[in-house]
C-alpha positions, 0 to 999 in steps of 0.5 A: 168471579176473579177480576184480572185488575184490582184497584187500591181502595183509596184510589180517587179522580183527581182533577181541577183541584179537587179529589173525588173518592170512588165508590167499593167496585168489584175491582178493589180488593175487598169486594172479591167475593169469596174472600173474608178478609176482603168483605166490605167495612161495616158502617155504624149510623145513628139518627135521632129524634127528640120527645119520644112516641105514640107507643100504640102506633109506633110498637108492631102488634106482634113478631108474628105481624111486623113484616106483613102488617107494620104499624102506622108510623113504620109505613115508610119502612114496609119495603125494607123491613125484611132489613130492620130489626126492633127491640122492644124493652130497652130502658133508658138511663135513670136520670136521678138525681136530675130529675128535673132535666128531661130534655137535657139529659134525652139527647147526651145520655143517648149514645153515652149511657151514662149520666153527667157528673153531678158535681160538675153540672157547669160543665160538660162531664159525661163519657165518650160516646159509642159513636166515638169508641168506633171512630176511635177504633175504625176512623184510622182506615177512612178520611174522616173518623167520623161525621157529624151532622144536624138539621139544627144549630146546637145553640138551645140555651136553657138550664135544667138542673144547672147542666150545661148547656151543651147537653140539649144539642149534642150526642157525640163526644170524643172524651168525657169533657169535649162534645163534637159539634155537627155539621148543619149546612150541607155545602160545607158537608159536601165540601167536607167530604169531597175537598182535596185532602192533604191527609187523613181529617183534613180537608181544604174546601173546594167549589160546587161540584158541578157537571162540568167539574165532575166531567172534567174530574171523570174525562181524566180517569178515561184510562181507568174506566177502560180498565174496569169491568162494565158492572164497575163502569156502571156503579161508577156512573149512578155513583157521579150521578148520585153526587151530582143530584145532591149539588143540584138540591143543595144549589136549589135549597141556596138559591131559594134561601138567598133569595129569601133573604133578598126579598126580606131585605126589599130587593126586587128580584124582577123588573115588574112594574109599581103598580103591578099587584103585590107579590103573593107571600111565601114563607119558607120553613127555617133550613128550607123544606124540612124533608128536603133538607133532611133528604140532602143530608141523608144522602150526604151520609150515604155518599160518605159511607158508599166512597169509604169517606168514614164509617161513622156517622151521627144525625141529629134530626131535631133537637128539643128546642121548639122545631115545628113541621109547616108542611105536615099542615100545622105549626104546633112546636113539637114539644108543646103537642107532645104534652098532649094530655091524650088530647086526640088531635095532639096525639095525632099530630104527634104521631104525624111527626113520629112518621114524617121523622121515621119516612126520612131515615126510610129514605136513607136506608131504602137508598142505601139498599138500593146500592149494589156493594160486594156481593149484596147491597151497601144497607148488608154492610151498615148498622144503622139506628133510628130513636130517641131518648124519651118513651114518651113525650108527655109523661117524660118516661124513659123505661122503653125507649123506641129504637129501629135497627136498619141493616145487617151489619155484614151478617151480625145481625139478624133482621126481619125480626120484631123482639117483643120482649127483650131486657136490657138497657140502653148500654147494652143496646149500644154495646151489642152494636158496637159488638156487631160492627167488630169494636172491642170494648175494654170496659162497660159502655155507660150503665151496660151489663151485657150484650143482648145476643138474641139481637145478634146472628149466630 
């Protein structure tokens, strides 16, 4: 239905020094529905993690039964798999003639396809990632051209093959020479991609944005509320509260920290008495609650893809530098169990892990599909994927790599699908996506050598 008063799609709420972005509403001029030119942007995001999978649990048995009976470690996906699509049969890049820098090489050629120069192992010399081809082509339209994220310091010092440090923690590079470095600490994400912004990839740091802030920044937009329509006020209304649930845990996840850091530093932190008993000992998992904290950050990527904030995102998950899980129960490093030497209670926990890192990119697209865009859902305009650079952790083979494709891509991409076997590589994978999203490439992405158009709709 025609709306009689359409918004500019940068309109923001301004007040107290910070500038709020506004979600797609129906008001602004591409969620007109009927109009091709006024469809919602797609959005590319990748995920990652490191050390491969248990392939038996993580491949579905057959096309035939990947909607109706997932494998174990898809289980947090089953509500949205109707939206997700899995090829199996993707290759990885051959990592000769470093042989001998599995994990070096898992992370850096993930998104690039393509192999460091061996004559410049000192130094970063790769390619430019996919990610960064779609910033460079679609980053212009947004705040930020892209957003990179990690639940980890990229400071993993090791030196497979002579290789540059930087390649063990780093996925996304603007230019063969320059890897970007991600963002670890929620509030200055969350400062990043609501500070006021003087103008496009540059922004000033604001505050918490707290209820008091967001209600004076709202009780200035009464004007524009009365002009909206109610399914605009609506989607308004879950938008602020989304924001306002994610300060609420990042200021949570602080507190606990500092006072974490307190206790350690032997500041009392009440007025109990000396002779009271001891203080139980809690320890808290390095970046707190891992599933918490990764929560926070995929919430920070769907915000940022809901405001228009970018359409581009990287999450490094983990990296291959000893991460180990305390609330699954064990403190095993995850890299250690993957040598399980199918050692069934490593296999398990390996699995274990797999499932725990794939419920939280389940947590990100299942929000995002919660998410009324247009005439479907924020997840119908995303093309968002999960893997890693390893097949398999144990043996280091990288001949079939595991990938999940959340979302349509605008209708790119058909979904619900399980593709057995496929034949492709890695290049390829990307360059179909980047193909989906609407970025044109002028030359071959790393070792790719086509599209693979059974991935594709139409």
């Amino acid at each position: 239905m025609p709306t009689k008063y359409l918004l500019d799609r940068r309109t923001c709420l301004k007040g107290l020094g910070a500038a709020l972005a506004l979600p797609l509403l129906e008001s602004m001029g591409w969620a007109e529905p009927g109009a091709r030119a006024n469809k919602p942007p797609v959005r590319l995001g990748f995920m990652y993690m490191p050390h491969g999978v248990i392939m038996d649990q993580f491949w579905p048995e057959s096309p035939e039964t990947f909607l109706t009976a997932p494998p174990p470690a898809l289980e947090s996906l089953r509500p949205v798999l109707d939206q997700c699509l899995m090829v199996k049969g993707i290759s990885g890049v051959p990592i000769s003639p470093f042989n001998g820098a599995p994990h070096a090489l898992e992370l850096s050629t993930w998104l690039t396809a393509k192999l460091p120069d061996a004559n410049h192992r000192d130094r970063i010399d790769i390619s430019i990632s996919a990610d960064q081809i779609a910033a460079n082509y679609v980053g212009g339209f947004t705040a930020l051209p892209s957003l990179e994220l990690a639940t980890m310091p990229q400071t993993h010092k090791e030196n497979q093959e002579g290789l540059n440090e930087g390649y063990y923690s780093h996925c996304s590079f603007s230019s063969p020479t320059q890897a970007l470095p991600a963002e670890i600490n929620p509030r200055a994400v969350l400062n990043r991609l609501f500070g006021e912004s003087n103008r496009p990839g540059q922004t000033r740091a604001t505050g918490p944005l707290d209820r008091q802030m967001l209600d004076l920044v709202l009780g200035g937009a009464r004007d524009l509320r009365r002009r909206l329509p109610r399914t605009d006020q609506e989607k308004l209304d879950e938008y602020l509260d989304s924001v306002r649930s994610v300060e609420r845990r990042i200021v949570a996840i602080e507190q606990r920290q500092k006072e974490a850091s307190l206790a350690e530093a032997g500041v009392r932190l009440s007025k109990r008495n000396e002779s009271d008993s001891t203080l139980i000992e809690i320890k808290i998992p390095e970046g707190d609650k891992r599933s918490e904290y990764m929560q926070v950050m995929c919430d920070l990527n769907v915000l940022a893809f809901q405001a228009d904030i970018t359409r581009v995102s990287t999450y490094i998950g983990s990296t291959p530098n000893g991460v180990s899980y305390p609330e699954l129960g064990f403190r095993n490093e995850h890299h250690s169990v993957t040598h399980h030497e199918n050692k069934p209670d490593l296999v398990s926990k390996v699995a274990t892990i797999t499932a725990f890192n794939i419920a939280q990119f389940a947590h990100m697209v299942k929000r995002m599909a919660s998410l009324r865009e247009g005439d479907g859902t924020l997840l119908d305009n995303c093309i968002m994927m999960w893997g890693s650079g390893l097949e398999d952790g144990n043996k280091h083979t990288r001949e079939n790599l595991p990938f999940i494709i959340a979302g349509r891509g605008g209708g790119s991409l058909k979904t619900g699908r399980f593709l057995a076997n496929t034949s492709g590589n890695q290049g390829d994978l990307l360059t179909t996506l980047l193909a989906c999203m609407g970025v044109p490439l002028d030359r071959p992405l790393g070792i790719a050598t086509k599209r693979i158009k059974e991935m594709m709709n139409g």
